[in-house]
C-alpha positions in Angstrom: 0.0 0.0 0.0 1.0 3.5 -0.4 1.8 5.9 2.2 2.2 9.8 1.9 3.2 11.5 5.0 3.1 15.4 4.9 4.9 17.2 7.4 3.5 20.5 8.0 7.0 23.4 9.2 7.0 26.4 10.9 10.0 27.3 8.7 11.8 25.4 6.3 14.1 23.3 7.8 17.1 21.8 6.7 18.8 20.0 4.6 19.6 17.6 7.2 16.0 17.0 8.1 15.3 15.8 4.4 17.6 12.3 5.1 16.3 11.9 8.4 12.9 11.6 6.7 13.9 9.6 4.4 15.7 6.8 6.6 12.1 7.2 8.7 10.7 6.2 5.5 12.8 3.5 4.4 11.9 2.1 7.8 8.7 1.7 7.5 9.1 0.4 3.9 8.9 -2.8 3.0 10.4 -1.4 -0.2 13.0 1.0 0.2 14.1 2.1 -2.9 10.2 3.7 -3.1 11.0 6.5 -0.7 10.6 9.6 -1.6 11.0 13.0 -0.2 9.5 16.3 -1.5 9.5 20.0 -0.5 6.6 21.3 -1.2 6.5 25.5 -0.4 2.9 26.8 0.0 1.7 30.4 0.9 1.6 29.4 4.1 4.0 26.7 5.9 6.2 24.4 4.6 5.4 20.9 3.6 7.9 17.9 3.6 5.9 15.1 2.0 7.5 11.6 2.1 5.7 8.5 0.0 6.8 4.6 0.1 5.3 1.5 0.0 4.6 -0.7 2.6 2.9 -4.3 3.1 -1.1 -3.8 2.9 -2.5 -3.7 6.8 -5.3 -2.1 8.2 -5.0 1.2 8.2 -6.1 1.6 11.8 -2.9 -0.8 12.8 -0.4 1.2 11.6 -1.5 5.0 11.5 0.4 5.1 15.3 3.5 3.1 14.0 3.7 5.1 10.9 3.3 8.7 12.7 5.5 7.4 15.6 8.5 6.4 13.5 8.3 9.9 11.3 8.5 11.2 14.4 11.1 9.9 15.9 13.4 10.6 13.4 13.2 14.7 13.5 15.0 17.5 14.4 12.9 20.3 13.7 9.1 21.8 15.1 6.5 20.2 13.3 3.5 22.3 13.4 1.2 19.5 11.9 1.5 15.9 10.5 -1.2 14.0 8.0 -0.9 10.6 6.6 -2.7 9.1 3.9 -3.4 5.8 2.8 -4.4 4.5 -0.7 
């Protein structure tokens, strides 16, 4: 299943922040060469937005896992997180 993660700054952060997020993702995948990490600059705040594939679970199982392990891995404030599922 795919996962897209989008990681909501105050500011941009750095460079460094962008590997941490992908190792995150690449732990969570059961596919790692599928990680990908994207700036995405809005009006408003920042967006990081990592995608991978992992093994198809329920959702409901792994939303905490997924968000926890993102986590886990950064530096900077996040001022909101979203993941998605398709």
């Amino acid at each position: 299943m795919k996962v897209v993660v989008e990681l909501t700054y105050r500011a941009v952060p750095p460079e460094s922040e962008f590997e941490l997020i992908r190792e995150a993702g690449q732990q969570l995948s059961n596919r790692p060469a599928s990680v990908v990490v994207n700036l995405v600059e809005t009006e408003d705040l920042p967006v990081i937005v990592l995608e991978f594939l992992m093994k198809t679970q329920a959702q409901y199982k792994v939303v905490s896992e997924v968000s926890d392990e993102v986590q886990r891995w950064l530096n900077g404030p996040l001022n909101d997180i979203s993941i998605q599922f398709s």
